[in-house]
N, C-alpha and C positions, 0 to 999 in steps of 0.2 A: 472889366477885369482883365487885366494884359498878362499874359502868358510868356513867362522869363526861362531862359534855359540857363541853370548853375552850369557851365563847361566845366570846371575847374572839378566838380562833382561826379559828375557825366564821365569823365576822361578817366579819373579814378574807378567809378563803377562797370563802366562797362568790358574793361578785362577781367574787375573781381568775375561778373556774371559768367561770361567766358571761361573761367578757371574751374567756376562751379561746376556747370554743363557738361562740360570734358569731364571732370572728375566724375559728376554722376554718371555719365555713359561711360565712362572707364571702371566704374564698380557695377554697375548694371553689367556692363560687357564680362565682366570678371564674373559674374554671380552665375549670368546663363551661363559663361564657357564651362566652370565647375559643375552643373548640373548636366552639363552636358555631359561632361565627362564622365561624371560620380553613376550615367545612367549606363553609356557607355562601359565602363569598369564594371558595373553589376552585371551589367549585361554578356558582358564576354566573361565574368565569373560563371556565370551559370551555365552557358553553354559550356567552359570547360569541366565544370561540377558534372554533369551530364555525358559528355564523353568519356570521363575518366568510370561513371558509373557505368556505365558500358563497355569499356573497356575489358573493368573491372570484372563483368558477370560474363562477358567473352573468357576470358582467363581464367573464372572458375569454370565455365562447362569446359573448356578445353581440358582445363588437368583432373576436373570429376571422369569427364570419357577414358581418357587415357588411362587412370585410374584403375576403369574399370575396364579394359582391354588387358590393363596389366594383369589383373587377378585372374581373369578369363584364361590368359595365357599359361598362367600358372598352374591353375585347375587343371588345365588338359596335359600339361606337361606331367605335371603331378599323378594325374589318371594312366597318360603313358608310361611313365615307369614303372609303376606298380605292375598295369600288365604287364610291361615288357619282363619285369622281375618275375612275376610267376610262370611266365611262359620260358624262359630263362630256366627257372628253377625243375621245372618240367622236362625241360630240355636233357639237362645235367645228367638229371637223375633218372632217362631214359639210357644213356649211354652209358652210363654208371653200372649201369645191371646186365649190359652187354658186355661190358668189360670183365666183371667181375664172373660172368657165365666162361668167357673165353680163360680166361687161369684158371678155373678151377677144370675147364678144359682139359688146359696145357700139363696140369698134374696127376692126370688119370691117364690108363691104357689105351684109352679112345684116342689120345694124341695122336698115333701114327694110323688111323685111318683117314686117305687123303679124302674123303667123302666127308666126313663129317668135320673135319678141318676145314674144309671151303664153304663148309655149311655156316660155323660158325663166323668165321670171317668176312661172309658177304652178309651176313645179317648185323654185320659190328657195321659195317660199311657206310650199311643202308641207312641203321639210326643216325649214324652221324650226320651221315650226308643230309638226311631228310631233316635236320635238328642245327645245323653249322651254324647262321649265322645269329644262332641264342645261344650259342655257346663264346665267354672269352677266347680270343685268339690263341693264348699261350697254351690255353687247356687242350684245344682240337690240336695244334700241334704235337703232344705230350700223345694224345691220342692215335696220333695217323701214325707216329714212333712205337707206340703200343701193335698197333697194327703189324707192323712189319716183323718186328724182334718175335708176337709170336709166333706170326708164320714159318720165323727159323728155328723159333724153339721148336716148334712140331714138326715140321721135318728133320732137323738134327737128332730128333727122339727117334723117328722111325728109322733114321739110316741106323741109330746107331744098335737098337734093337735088330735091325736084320742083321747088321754084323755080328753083333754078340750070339744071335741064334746062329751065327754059320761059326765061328769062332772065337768063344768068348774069350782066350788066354794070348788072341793076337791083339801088335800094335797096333792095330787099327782098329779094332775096337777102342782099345785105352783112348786111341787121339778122337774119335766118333764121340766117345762118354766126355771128353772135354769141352767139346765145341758145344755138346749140348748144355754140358753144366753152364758155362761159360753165359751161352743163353737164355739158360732158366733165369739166373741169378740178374743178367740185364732185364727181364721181364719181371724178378718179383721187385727191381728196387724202382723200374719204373709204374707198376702197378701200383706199390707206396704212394708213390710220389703225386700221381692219379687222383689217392681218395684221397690226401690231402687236401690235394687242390679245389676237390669236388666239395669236402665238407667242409670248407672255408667259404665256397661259393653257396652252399646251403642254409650255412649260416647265417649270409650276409657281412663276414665280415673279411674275405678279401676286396 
């Protein structure tokens, strides 16, 4: 049996073969790279799934905390005014009553006793001073002007008492009973002005 080689066959097939082989390993090659990759691709999907859930519940405890610092904050601020308001309001309306002791004071004969004029005035003093800074600025102001105008009211009262007992029908009594009018009238419109201020602050609504 003699063993023939078709060339002419051979030469034709052996590139087809060729062509095949390469293409199969060219789609072989294609098939692992995509699985490669499609594993790849899932793969760093899920690690970013994963971080971003993390991220995620980082982000919520951050703003639940804060959250609740905020409220915390609030609460005590909220608990601070309220005291600070009734200690406030306490304040006021200690001074209030010292004020109100010293005019009625200033309108009786006890006025030109310089004893119980320092009496009352160092006892206005003291509540303020021991009460100032629960009281508004503008009110202790109005106050410490209270302070003074009566201290003139009550000694313009007594000078002008001892003039009128030594001569009631001289000029200098007349000008004595001016200075004091003068001063009453500054002390009742700033006494006004006072419990205005005070029962505005009482109220809550200055």
């Amino acid at each position: 049996m003699n063993f023939t080689v078709d060339w002419g066959t051979l030469v034709v097939s052996v590139p087809v073969m060729i062509a095949t082989c390469f293409g199969t390993i060219k789609f072989v090659g294609k098939a692992i790279s995509k699985e490669y990759f499609d594993k790849r691709l899932a793969s760093y999907t899920t690690e970013l799934q994963k971080d971003f859930e993390n991220h995620r519940s980082t982000l919520e405890k951050n703003r639940n905390e804060y959250i609740k610092r905020l409220e915390e904050e609030i609460d005590k601020n909220k608990m601070f005014r309220e005291k600070y308001t009734e200690i406030s309001f306490t304040a006021i309306q200690a001074v209030r009553e010292e004020i109100r002791a010293c005019y009625k004071f200033s309108q009786t004969k006890d006025a030109k006793s310089d004893e119980l004029l320092y009496k009352k005035q160092k006892n206005l003093i003291e509540v303020l001073d021991s009460n100032r800074v629960y009281i508004p600025e503008y009110l202790v102001a109005s106050i410490e002007q209270f302070i003074r105008i009566f201290y003139d009211t009550c000694t313009s009262y007594e000078v002008f008492v001892y003039q009128h007992d030594e001569n009631s029908n001289s000029k200098k009594t007349e000008q004595f009973y001016d200075i004091y009018k003068n001063y009453s009238q500054d002390l009742h419109s700033l006494h006004e002005e006072i419990e205005n201020y005070a029962r505005k602050e009482l109220a809550g609504a200055a």
